[in-house]
C-alpha positions in Angstrom: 153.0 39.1 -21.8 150.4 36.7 -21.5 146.6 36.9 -22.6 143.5 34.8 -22.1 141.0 35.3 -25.5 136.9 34.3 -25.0 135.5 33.9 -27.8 131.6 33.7 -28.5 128.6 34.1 -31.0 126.3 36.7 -31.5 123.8 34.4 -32.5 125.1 31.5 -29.4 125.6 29.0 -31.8 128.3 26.1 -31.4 131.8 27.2 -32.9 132.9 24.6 -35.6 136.6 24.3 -36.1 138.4 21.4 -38.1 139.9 19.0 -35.7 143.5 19.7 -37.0 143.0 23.7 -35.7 146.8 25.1 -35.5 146.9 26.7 -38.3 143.7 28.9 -38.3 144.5 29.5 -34.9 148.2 30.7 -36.5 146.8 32.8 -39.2 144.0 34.4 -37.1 147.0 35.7 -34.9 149.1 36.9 -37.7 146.1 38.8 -39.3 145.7 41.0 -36.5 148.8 42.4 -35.9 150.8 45.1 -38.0 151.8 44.0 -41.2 155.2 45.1 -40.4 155.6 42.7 -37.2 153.7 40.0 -39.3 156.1 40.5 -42.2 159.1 40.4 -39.6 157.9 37.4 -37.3 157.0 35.1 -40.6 159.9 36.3 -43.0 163.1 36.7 -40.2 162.1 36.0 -36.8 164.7 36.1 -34.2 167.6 35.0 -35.4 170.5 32.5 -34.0 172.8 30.9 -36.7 170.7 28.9 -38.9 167.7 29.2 -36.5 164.8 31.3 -36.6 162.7 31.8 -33.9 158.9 33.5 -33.8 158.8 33.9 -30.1 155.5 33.4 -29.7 152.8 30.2 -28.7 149.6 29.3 -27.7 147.2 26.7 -25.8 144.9 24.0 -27.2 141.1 25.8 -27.4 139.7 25.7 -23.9 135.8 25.0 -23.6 133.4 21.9 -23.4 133.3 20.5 -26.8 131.9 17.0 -28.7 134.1 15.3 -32.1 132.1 14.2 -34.9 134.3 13.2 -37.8 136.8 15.7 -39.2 135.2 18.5 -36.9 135.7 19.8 -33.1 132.4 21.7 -32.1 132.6 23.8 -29.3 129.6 25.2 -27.2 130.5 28.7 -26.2 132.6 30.4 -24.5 136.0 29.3 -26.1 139.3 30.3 -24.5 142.7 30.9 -26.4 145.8 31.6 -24.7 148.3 33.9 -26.6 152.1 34.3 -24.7 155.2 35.8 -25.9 158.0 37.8 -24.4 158.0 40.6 -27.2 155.1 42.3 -25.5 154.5 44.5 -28.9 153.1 41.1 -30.2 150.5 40.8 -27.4 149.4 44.4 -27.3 148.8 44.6 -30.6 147.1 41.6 -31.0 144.8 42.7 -28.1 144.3 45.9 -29.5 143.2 44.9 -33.0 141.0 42.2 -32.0 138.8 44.7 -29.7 138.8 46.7 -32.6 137.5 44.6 -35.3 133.8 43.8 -35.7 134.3 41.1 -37.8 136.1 38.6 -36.3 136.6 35.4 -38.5 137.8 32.9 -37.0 138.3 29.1 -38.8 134.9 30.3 -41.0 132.7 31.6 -38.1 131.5 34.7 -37.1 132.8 35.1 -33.3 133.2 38.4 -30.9 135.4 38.5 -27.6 133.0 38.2 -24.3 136.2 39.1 -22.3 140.2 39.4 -22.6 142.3 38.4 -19.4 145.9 39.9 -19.0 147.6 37.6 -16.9 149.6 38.7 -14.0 153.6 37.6 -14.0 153.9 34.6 -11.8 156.2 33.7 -9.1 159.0 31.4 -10.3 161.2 29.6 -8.5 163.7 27.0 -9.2 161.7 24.2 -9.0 158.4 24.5 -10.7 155.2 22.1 -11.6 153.8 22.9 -14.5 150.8 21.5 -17.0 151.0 21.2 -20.7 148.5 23.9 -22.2 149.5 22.7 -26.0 151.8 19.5 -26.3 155.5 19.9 -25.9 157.7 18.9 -28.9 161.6 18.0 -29.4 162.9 16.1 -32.1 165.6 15.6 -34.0 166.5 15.2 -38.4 168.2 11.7 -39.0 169.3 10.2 -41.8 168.0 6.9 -43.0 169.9 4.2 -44.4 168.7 4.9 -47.9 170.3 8.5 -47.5 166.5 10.3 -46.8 166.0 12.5 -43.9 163.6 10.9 -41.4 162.0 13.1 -38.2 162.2 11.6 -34.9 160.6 12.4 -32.4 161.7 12.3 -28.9 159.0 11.2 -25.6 159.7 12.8 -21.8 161.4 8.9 -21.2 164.2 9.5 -23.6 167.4 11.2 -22.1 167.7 13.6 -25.3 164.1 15.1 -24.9 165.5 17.1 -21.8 168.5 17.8 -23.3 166.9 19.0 -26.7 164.6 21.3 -24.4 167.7 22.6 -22.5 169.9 23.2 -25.7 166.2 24.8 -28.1 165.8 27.5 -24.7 169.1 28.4 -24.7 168.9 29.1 -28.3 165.8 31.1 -28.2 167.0 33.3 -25.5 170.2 34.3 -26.9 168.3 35.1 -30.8 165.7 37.0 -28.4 168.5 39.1 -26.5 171.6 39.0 -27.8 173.4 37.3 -25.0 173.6 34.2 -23.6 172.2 33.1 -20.1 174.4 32.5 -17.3 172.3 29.5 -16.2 172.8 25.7 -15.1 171.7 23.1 -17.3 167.5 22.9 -17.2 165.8 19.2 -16.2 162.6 18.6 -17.2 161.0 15.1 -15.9 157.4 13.7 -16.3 155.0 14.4 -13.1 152.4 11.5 -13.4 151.7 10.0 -17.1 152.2 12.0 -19.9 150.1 11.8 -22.7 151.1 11.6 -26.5 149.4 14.3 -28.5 149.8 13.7 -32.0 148.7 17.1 -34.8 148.7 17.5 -37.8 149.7 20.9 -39.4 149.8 21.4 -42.8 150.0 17.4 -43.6 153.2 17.7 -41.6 152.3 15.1 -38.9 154.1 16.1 -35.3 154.0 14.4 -32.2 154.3 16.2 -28.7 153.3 15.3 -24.7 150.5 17.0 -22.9 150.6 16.2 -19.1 152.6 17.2 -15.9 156.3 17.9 -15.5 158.7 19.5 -13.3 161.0 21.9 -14.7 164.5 22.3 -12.6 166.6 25.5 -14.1 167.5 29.0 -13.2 164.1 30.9 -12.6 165.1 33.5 -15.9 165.3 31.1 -17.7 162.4 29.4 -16.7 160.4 33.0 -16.9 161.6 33.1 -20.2 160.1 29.6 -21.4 157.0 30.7 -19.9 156.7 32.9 -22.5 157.8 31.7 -25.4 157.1 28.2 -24.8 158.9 25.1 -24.6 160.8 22.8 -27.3 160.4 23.2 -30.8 157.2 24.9 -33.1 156.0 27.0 -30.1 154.4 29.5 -33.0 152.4 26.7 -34.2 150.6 26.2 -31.2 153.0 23.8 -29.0 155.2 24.2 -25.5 152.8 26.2 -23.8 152.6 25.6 -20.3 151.2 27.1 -16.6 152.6 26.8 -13.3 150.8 25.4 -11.0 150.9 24.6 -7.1 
């Protein structure tokens, strides 16, 4: 499932958020649902070998905004897209958040003007779709010295589709206990992409916002819908929409 938030102010004031925003976006989504799924997603997850997934995403904050130091100030409304493919997680994280009168969210007092449940879209083949958070692969080296370095792969590198490929495959089988019958996915830049460079947590990650053109078997391709593509999708990256 998929779910469009807007947020507002009771008192139509501007909606201050740090500018490094992925983690109060995180937490505000693990506060309201169960403590039970919360406990599950952040303790286990869905698990493959070594790999735990939380099979869930969302976009960058949507809305007209200005920067002024540290801060991102947005004039309301504020959109946040939510996606996953465990639809417990959407519903009730829909459900509690038209519930509670006090939403908090990054130290201010917002309500939701509206939440949009998105229809399932049409998936072929052959899809174009735009980055709605950046999309991240990388890989843990080993430096000379005998420390672990992080690299991080751009859409012009030959492992950054293969990483994708390899990370969705992954995710699917921890998510249903099978593996997919499919060919291998391509992913290739459409136009410029754009580095997008967060920090979360003082972790410092680098992903690509922009336009691609994913090439796979359309379950597969429904299924990265979803849960997003590449690596740290529950910290707000991989999120994507088709579009014409």
């Amino acid at each position: 499932m998929r779910i469009d938030l807007e947020f507002g102010r009771d008192d139509e004031k501007e909606i201050v958020f740090p500018i490094q925003y992925n983690y109060y976006i995180q937490s505000f989504l693990y506060r309201h649902i169960s403590s039970e799924l919360g406990k599950f997603l952040h303790d286990r997850g869905f698990v493959l070998e070594k790999r735990k997934f939380k099979m869930f995403t969302f976009s960058r904050l949507q809305g007209k905004y200005r920067v002024m130091g540290d801060k991102i100030i947005f004039y309301p409304p504020v959109h946040l897209i939510i996606s996953s493919p465990l639809d417990r997680f959407i519903s009730e994280l829909g459900n509690t958040i038209l519930k509670d009168d006090n939403l908090q969210l990054a130290n201010n007092r917002v309500h939701i003007v509206s939440m949009k449940v998105y229809p399932e879209p049409e998936m072929t083949d052959n899809i174009k779709i735009r980055m709605l958070s950046p999309v991240v692969t990388y890989s843990t080296l080993m430096t000379p010295e005998g420390k672990k370095k992080t690299y991080y792969y751009s859409p012009y590198e030959e492992e950054f589709a293969e990483l994708i490929d390899k990370n969705l495959r992954k995710k699917y089988e921890a998510f249903y206990k099978k593996k997919p019958r499919a060919r291998k996915l391509k992913i290739t830049p459409a136009g410029k992409s754009k580095e997008k460079i967060v920090k979360y947590r003082g972790t410092i990650i680098k992903g690509w916002m922009g336009y691609f053109i994913l090439d796979g078997n359309r379950k597969l391709l429904k299924f990265a819908y979803y849960t997003g593509l590449g690596s740290k999708n529950s910290q707000g990256f991989g999120m994507f929409e088709v579009v014409e």
